[in-house]
N, C-alpha and C positions, 0 to 999 in steps of 0.2 A: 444359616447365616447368609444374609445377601450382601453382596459386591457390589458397590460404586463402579458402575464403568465409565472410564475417561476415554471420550472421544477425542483422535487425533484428526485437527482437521490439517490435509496433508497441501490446501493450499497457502496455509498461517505457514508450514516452515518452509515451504519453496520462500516466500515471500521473505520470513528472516534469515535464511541461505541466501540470497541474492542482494538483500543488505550488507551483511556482513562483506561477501566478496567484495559489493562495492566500495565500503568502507577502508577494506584493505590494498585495492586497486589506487582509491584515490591519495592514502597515504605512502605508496610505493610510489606513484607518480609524481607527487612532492617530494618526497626526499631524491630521487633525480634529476630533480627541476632545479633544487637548492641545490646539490653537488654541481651541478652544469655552470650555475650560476655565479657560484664560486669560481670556478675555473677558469672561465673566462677574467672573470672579474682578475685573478691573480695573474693569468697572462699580460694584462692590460696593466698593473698596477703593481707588476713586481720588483721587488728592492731583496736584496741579497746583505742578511747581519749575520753573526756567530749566534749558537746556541748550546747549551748544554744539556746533552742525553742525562736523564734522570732515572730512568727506570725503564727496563724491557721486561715483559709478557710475553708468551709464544701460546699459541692454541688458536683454534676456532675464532677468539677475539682477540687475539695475541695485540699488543701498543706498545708504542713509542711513546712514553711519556718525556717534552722535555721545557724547557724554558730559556726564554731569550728579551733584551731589552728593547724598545724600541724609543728613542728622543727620553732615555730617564727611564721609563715606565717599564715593569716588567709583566710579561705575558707569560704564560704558564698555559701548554697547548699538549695533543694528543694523535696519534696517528695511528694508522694501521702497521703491523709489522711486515705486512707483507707488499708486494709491488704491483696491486692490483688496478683497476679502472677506478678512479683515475690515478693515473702515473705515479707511480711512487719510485725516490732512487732507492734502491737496498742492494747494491754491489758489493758490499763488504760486511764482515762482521758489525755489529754494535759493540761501543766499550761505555760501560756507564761513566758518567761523570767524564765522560771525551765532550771535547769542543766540535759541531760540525755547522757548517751552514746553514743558514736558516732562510728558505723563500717566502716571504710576507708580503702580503698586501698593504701598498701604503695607508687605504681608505678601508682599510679593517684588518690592523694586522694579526687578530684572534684567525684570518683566513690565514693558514701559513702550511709548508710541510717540511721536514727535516729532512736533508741529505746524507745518506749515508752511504756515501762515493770512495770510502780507501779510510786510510790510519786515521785518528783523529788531531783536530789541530793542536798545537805544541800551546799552553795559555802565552807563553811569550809573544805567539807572533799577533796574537791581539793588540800589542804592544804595538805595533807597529802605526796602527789609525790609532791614537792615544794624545791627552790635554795634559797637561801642569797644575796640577791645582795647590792650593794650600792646605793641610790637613791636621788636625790637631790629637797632639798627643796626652791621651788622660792619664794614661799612666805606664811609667816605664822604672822596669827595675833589674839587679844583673842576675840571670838565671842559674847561671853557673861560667868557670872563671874563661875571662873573655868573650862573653857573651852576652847580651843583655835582651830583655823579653819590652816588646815597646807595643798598648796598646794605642790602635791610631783610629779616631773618627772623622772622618768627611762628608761633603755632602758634593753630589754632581746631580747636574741640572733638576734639581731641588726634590730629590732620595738622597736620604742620609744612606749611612752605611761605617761598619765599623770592625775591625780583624784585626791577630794579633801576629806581629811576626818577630823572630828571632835573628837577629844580629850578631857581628863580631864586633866586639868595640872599635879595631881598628878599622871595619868598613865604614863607620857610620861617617855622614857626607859630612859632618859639618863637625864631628869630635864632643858634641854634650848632648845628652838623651833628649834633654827637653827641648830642643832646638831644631831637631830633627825634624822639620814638618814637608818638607814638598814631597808631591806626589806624584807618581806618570801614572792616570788612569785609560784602562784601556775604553776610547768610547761606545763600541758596539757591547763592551758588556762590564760597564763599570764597577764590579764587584771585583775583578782582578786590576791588580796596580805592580809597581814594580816591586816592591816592598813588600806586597803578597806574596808574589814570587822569590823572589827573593831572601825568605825567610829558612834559616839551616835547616830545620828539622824538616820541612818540605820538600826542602831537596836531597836530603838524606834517603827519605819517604820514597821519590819519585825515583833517582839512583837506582836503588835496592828492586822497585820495581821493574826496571827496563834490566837491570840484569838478573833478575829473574824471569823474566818471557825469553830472554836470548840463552837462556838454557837448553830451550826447546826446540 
């Protein structure tokens, strides 16, 4: 039986060895050029909003996944978990679902990175940069006694948005369900409002939590 022999010609793979490298060189040199690029650009063009940590990763590609508004619009962004080149802040634990600051570009604010410099912020003190709007309630009814369950739709700077929160009858501003409509939205992340906050069972929720870390 005879054999086929395959000649290796050994200057065909220096030449696709030298390709490839280059091919890899040149795509290392770009994604450097982009990260640079950015960074400047974000020193030049930075504005400071809230955001919410969404989910943490830890490993090798370990991320920050989180999201933040910017004029209405929400952005939905990703980071390294670690505090590598370039600059990342990671001084403190993550808490998911914590409010932290968010550095954004104003001319791309998909260019952004999460600060995570200490505790996270409190949703109230969002409140503090926060508008008045009107908000409409679809539906409200009493949950159990003294309480009433009121759902509320609004819209800011044209994103709707819609949550339900729990009341006492004797808080409510104005004394009848249906009437109930103003709203304090906070502007950097108009998904929390007072009335968000402000709902019992939330703060039941939140309560129970903080005395249960101070256990420890």
């Amino acid at each position: 039986m005879k054999y086929n022999q395959v000649k290796i010609n050994p200057k065909q793979n220096n030449e696709k060895s030298n390709l490839i490298l280059f091919a890899f060189v040149i795509f290392i040199s770009f994604g450097l050029y982009k990260t640079y690029t950015n960074e400047v650009s974000l020193l030049e063009n930075k504005s400071i909003t809230r955001g919410k940590l969404t989910k943490v990763s830890y490993g090798e590609s370990g991320t920050f996944d989180y999201r933040f508004y910017v004029n209405g619009i929400l952005y939905e962004a990703r980071d390294p978990d670690d505090a590598g080149w370039p600059d990342y802040v990671r001084t403190a634990n993550p808490i998911i679902n914590g409010f932290y600051n968010v550095a954004y570009d104003r001319k791309n604010p998909y260019n952004s990175k999460i600060i995570i410099d200490g505790f996270p912020k409190h949703e109230s003190e969002l409140l503090a940069y926060a508008a008045t709007i009107e908000a409409k309630v679809t539906k409200a009814f009493s949950s159990s006694e003294g309480y009433a369950d009121l759902y509320i739709k609004y819209t800011y700077q044209y994103q709707e948005f819609s949550f339900r929160t729990r009341l006492h009858k004797d808080s409510l501003p104005c004394g009848r369900l249906e009437a109930c409509i103003p709203l304090v939205v906070a502007k950097q992340y108009p998904e929390i409002s007072n009335l968000y906050i402000g709902s019992y069972d939330r703060r039941a929720m939140r309560k129970a939590k903080l005395n249960k870390r101070n256990q420890y």
